[in-house]
C-alpha positions in Angstrom: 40.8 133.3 47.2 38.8 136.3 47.8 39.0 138.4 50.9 35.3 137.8 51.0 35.9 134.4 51.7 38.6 134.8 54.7 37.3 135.3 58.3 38.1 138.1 59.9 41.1 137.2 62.9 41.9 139.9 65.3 45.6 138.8 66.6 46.1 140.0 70.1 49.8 139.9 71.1 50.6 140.6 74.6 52.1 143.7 74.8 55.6 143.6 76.7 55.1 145.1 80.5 57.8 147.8 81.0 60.8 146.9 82.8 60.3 148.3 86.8 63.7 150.1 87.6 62.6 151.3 91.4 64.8 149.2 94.0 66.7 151.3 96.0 70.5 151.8 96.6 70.2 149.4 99.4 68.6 146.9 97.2 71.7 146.3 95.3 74.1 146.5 97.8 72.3 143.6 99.7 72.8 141.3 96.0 76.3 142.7 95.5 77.0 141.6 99.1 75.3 138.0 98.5 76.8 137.5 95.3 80.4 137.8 96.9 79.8 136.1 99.6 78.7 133.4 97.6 82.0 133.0 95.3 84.0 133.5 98.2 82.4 130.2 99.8 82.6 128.4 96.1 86.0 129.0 96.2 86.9 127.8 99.8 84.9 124.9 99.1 87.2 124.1 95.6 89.9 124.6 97.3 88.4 122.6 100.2 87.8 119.6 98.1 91.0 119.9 96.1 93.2 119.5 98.9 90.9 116.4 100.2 91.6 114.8 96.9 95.0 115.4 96.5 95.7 114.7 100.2 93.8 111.0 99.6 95.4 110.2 96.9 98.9 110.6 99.0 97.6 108.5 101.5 96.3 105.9 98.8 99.6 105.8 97.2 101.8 105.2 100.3 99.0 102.6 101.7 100.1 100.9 98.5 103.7 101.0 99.0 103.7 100.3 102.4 100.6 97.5 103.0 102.0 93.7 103.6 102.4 91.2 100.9 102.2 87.6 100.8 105.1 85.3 101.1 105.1 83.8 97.7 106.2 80.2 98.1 107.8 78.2 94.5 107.8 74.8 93.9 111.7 74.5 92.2 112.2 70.7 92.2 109.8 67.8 93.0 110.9 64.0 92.4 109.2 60.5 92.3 112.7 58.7 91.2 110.8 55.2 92.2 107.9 55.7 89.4 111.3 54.5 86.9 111.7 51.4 88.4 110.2 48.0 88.5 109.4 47.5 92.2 109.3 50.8 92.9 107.2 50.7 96.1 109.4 49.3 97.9 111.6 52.3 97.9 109.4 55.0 96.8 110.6 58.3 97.9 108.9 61.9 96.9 111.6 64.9 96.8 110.8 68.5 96.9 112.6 71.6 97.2 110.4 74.8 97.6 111.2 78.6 98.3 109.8 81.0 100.4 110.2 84.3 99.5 109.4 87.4 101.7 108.8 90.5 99.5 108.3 93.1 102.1 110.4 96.2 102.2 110.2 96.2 105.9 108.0 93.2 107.4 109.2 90.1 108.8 107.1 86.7 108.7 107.1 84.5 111.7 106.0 81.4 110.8 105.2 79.5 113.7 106.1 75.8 112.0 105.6 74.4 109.0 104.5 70.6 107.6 104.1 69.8 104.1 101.5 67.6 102.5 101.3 66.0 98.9 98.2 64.7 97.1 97.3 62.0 94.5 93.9 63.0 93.0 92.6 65.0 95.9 93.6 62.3 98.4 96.1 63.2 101.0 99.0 60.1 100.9 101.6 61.8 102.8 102.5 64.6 105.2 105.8 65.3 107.0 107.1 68.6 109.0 109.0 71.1 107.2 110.5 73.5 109.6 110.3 74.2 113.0 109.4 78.1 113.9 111.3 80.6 112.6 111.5 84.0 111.6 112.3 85.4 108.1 114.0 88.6 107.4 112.5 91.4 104.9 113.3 90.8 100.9 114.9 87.4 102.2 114.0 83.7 100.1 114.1 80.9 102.5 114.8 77.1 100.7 112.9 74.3 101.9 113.8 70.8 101.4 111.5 67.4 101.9 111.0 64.3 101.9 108.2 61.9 101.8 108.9 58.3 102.4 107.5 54.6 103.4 110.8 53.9 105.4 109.9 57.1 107.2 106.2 56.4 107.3 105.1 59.8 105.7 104.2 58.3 102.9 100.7 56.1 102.6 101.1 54.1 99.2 99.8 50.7 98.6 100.4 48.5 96.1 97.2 49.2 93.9 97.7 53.2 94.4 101.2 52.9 93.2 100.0 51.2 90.0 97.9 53.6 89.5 101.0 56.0 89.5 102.5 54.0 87.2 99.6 53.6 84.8 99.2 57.4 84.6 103.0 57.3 84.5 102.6 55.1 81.0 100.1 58.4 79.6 102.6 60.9 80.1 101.5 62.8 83.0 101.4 62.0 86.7 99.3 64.9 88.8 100.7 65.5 92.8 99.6 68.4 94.5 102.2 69.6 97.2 
């Protein structure tokens, strides 16, 4: 390519202004002063903030250690010694020994009484009372025994629900919920 054939481009660059240097003495002293200020406040405010955090995580970990639990209650032996037998209606029994067990480091449980229910597919066939009010101690496991009986007419079997016990008896499995 020719020159001739070029078009003639003027570039035009802005030309960089001159850096100003006329603030005063005071000038500076006023954005020194700001500038110190400022850190000092960042700083309180860090040190503000880490305290906060460290002071809730204290709190969070001793509201953890020291909150109530649950008693946890464990089924340890429950019995249908009639479901072997051949007329075993006539003396069916259901035994059950369950524990209590009070994890607290320094909480008692009152428990103002206490009546036990089993269940045969959702349906309630008996219900007797456990205990009578009582208080248990901190890291204390409290046994409770039962008994569910016709003689003692806590226990509402008929004939067709206790074939049914038998039949799933004859499957392998029998499900009561206590």
């Amino acid at each position: 390519m020719s020159s001739s054939e070029r078009l003639p481009i003027r570039e035009t660059r802005p030309q960089p202004q001159p850096v100003k240097h006329h603030h005063s003495a005071r000038y500076y002293a006023q954005r020194v002063r700001e500038s110190f200020t400022t850190r000092v406040t960042k700083v309180l405010c860090a040190i503000f903030l880490s305290f906060l955090l460290v002071s809730l995580i204290v709190f969070f970990i001793v509201w953890l250690s020291l909150r109530p639990h649950r008693p946890r209650f464990h089924v340890i032996d429950f019995t249908v010694p009639g479901l072997a037998q051949k007329p075993g209606l006539d003396n069916a029994v259901i035994t059950f020994n369950v524990t209590a067990r009070n994890s607290n480091q320094h909480i008692g449980i009152y428990y103002d009484s206490m009546e036990g229910f089993v269940y045969y597919k959702d349906k309630q066939i008996g219900s007797t009372p456990l205990l009578h009010p009582f208080f248990q101690e901190p890291k204390t496991t409290t046994v409770v025994y039962g008994q569910f009986g016709i003689g003692t007419a806590t226990l509402a079997v008929n004939s067709r629900r206790w074939k049914e016990f038998v039949n799933d008896r004859q499957h392998g499995t029998v499900y009561f919920r206590l």
